[in-house]
C-alpha positions as a printed NumPy array, in Angstrom:
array([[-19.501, 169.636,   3.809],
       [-21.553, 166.29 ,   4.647],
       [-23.235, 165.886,   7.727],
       [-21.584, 163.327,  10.02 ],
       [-17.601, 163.797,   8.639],
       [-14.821, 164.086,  10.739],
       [-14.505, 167.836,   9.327],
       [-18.309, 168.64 ,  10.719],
       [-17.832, 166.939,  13.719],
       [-14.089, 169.115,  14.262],
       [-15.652, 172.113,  13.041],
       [-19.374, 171.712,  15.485],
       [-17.324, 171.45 ,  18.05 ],
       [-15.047, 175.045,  17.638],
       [-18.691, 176.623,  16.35 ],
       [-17.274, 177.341,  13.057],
       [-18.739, 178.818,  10.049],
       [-19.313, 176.324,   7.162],
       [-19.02 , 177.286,   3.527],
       [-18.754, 174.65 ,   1.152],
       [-16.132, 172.093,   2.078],
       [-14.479, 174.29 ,   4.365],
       [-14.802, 175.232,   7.833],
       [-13.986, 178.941,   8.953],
       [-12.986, 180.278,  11.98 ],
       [-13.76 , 184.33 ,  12.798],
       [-10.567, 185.505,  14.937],
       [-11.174, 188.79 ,  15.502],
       [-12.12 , 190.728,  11.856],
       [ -9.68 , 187.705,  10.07 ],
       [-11.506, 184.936,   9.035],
       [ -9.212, 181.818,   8.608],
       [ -9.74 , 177.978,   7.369],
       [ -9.635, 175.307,  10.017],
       [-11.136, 172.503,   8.614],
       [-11.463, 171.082,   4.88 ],
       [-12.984, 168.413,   3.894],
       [-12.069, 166.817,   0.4  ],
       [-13.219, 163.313,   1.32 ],
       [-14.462, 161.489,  -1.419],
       [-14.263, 163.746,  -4.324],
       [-12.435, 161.465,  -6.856],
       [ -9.29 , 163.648,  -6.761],
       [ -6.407, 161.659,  -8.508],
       [ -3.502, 164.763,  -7.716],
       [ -3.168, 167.295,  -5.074],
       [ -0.872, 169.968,  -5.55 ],
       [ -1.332, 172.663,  -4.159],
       [ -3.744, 173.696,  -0.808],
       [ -1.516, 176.841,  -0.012],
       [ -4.786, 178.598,   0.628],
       [ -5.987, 176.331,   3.799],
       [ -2.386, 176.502,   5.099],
       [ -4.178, 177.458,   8.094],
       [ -6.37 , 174.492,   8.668],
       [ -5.965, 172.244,  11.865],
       [ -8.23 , 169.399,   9.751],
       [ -7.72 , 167.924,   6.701],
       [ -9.586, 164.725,   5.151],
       [ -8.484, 163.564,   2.05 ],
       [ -9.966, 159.887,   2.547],
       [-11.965, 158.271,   0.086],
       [-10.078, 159.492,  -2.841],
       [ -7.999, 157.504,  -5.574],
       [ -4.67 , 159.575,  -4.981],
       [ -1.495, 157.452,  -5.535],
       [  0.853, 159.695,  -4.139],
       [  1.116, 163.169,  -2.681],
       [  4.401, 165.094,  -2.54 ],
       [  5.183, 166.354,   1.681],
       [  5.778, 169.969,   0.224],
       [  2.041, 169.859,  -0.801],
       [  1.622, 170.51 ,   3.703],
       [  4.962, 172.997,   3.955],
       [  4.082, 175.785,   5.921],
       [  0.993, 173.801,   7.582],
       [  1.728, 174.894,  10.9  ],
       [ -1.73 , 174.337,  12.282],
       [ -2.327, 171.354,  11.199],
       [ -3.079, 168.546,  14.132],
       [ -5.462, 166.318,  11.909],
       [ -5.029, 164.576,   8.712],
       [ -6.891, 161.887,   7.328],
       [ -5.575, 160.212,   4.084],
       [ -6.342, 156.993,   1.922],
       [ -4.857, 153.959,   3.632],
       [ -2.574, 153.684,   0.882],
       [ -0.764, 156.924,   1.445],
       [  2.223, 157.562,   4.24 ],
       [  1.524, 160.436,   6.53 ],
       [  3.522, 163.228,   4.969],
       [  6.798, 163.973,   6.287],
       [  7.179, 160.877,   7.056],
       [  5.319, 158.842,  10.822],
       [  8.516, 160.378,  12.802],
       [  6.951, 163.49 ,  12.098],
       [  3.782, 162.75 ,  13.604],
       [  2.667, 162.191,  17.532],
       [  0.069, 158.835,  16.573],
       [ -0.942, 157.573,  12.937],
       [ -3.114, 155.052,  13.181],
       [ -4.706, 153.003,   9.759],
       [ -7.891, 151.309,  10.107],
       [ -7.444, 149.583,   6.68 ],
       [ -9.333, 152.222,   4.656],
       [ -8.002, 155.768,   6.419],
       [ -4.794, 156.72 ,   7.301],
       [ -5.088, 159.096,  10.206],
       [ -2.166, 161.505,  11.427],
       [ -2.361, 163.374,  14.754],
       [ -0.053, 165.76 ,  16.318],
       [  2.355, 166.937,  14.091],
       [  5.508, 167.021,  16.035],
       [  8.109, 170.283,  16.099],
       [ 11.046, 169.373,  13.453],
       [ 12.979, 171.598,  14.962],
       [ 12.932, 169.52 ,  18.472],
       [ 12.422, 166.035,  16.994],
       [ 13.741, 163.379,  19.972],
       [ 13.934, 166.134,  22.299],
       [ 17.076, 167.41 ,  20.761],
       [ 17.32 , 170.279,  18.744],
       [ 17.428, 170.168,  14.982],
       [ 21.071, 170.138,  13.168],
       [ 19.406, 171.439,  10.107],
       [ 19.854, 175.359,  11.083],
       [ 23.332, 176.882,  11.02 ],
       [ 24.709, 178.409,  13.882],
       [ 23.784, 181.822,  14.634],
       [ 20.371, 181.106,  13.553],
       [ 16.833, 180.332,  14.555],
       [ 14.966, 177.004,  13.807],
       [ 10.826, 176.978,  13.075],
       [  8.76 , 174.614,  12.171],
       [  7.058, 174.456,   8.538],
       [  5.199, 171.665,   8.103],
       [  5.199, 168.157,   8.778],
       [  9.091, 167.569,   8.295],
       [  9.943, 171.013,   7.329],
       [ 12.056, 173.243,   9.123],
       [ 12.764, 177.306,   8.517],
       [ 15.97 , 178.107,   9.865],
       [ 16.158, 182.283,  10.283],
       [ 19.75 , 184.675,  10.773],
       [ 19.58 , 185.95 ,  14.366],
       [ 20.481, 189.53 ,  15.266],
       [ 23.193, 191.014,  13.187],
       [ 23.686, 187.887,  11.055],
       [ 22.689, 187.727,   7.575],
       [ 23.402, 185.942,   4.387],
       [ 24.722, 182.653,   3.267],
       [ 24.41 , 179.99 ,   6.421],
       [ 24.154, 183.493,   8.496],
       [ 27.487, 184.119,   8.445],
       [ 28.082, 187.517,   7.687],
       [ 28.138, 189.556,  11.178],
       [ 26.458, 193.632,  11.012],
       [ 24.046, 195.088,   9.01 ],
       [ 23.586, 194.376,   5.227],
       [ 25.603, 196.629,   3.131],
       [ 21.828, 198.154,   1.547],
       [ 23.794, 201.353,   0.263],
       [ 26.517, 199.721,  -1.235],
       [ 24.649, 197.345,  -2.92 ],
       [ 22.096, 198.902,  -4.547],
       [ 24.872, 202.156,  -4.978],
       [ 26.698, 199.769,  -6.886],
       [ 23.564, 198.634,  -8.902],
       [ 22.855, 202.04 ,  -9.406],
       [ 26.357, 203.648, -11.352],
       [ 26.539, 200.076, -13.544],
       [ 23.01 , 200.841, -15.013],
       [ 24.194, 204.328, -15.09 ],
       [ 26.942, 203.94 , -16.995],
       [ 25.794, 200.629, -18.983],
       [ 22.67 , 203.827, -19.896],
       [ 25.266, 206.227, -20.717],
       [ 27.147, 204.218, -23.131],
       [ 24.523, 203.054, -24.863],
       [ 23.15 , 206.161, -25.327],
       [ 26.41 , 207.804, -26.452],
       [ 27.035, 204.774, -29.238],
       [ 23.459, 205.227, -30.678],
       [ 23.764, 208.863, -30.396],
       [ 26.98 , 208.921, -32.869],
       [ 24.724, 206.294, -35.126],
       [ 22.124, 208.35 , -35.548],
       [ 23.989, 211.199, -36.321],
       [ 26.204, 209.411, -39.563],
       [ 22.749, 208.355, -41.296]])
């Protein structure tokens, strides 16, 4: 990480542990990734950064990217600070962040704002009898409450485990058993 980037400043400041371009964070005996800093490393495509899903900082300025998809950041929870090339839309759209400001040559997104409680109201994405979570910048994760489970959380009680998988189990029995019993009676004629 260079001396003097938003990412060293963020991580100085939490008295995090720096290791290449990223800054780590000790909680407890789990070490986790706060900051990274991918400013000006000629990257043309991001795709994936599951592994810094916890990270509160992000710069991605100073890089010839053209576009970056929003699920790229799903499951960013963390994430309060993102700086990206002027060019580029804060992802998930700016209704999903609190300020994004552009100075002509980064575009900076603070804040990211709960999907699930977007305009004070809550989200109409989850079905009923279900929970609503955030995900990332524009993504939501909608999860069955109490004895609800399945499609849109609509079947009430426990899953049928037993039946399923009892099910599962005589098919592949007898699928087993007939197989065996018509290459049995081949092997026998030759």
């Amino acid at each position: 990480m260079q001396n003097g980037t938003a990412v060293g400043y963020f991580c100085a400041s939490l008295s995090g542990r720096v290791e290449g371009r990223c800054c780590w964070r000790q909680q407890g005996e789990r070490a986790s990734i706060v900051g990274l800093d991918l400013s000006n490393c000629s990257l043309r495509h991001i795709e994936d950064l599951q592994e810094a899903s916890t990270a509160v900082m992000i710069d991605l300025s100073s890089n010839p990217v053209i576009n970056i998809s929003d699920s790229v950041f799903q499951g960013f929870i963390e994430l309060h600070y993102l700086r990206l090339p002027s060019t580029l839309q804060c992802p998930g759209g700016n209704a999903s962040w609190e300020k994004v400001t552009s100075d002509g040559v980064v575009c900076l997104c603070e804040e990211q704002k709960d999907a699930c409680h977007q305009d004070g109201n809550m989200s109409w994405n989850c079905p009923e009898n279900s929970l609503c979570a955030p995900d990332g910048p524009g993504f939501t994760q909608c999860s069955c409450t109490g004895e609800y489970h399945g499609y849109k959380c609509l079947r009430e009680g426990q899953f049928p485990t037993g039946l399923v998988f009892g099910i599962l189990g005589s098919s592949t029995f007898l699928a087993s058993a007939l197989l065996w019993y018509t290459q049995r009676r081949k092997a026998k004629f030759t």
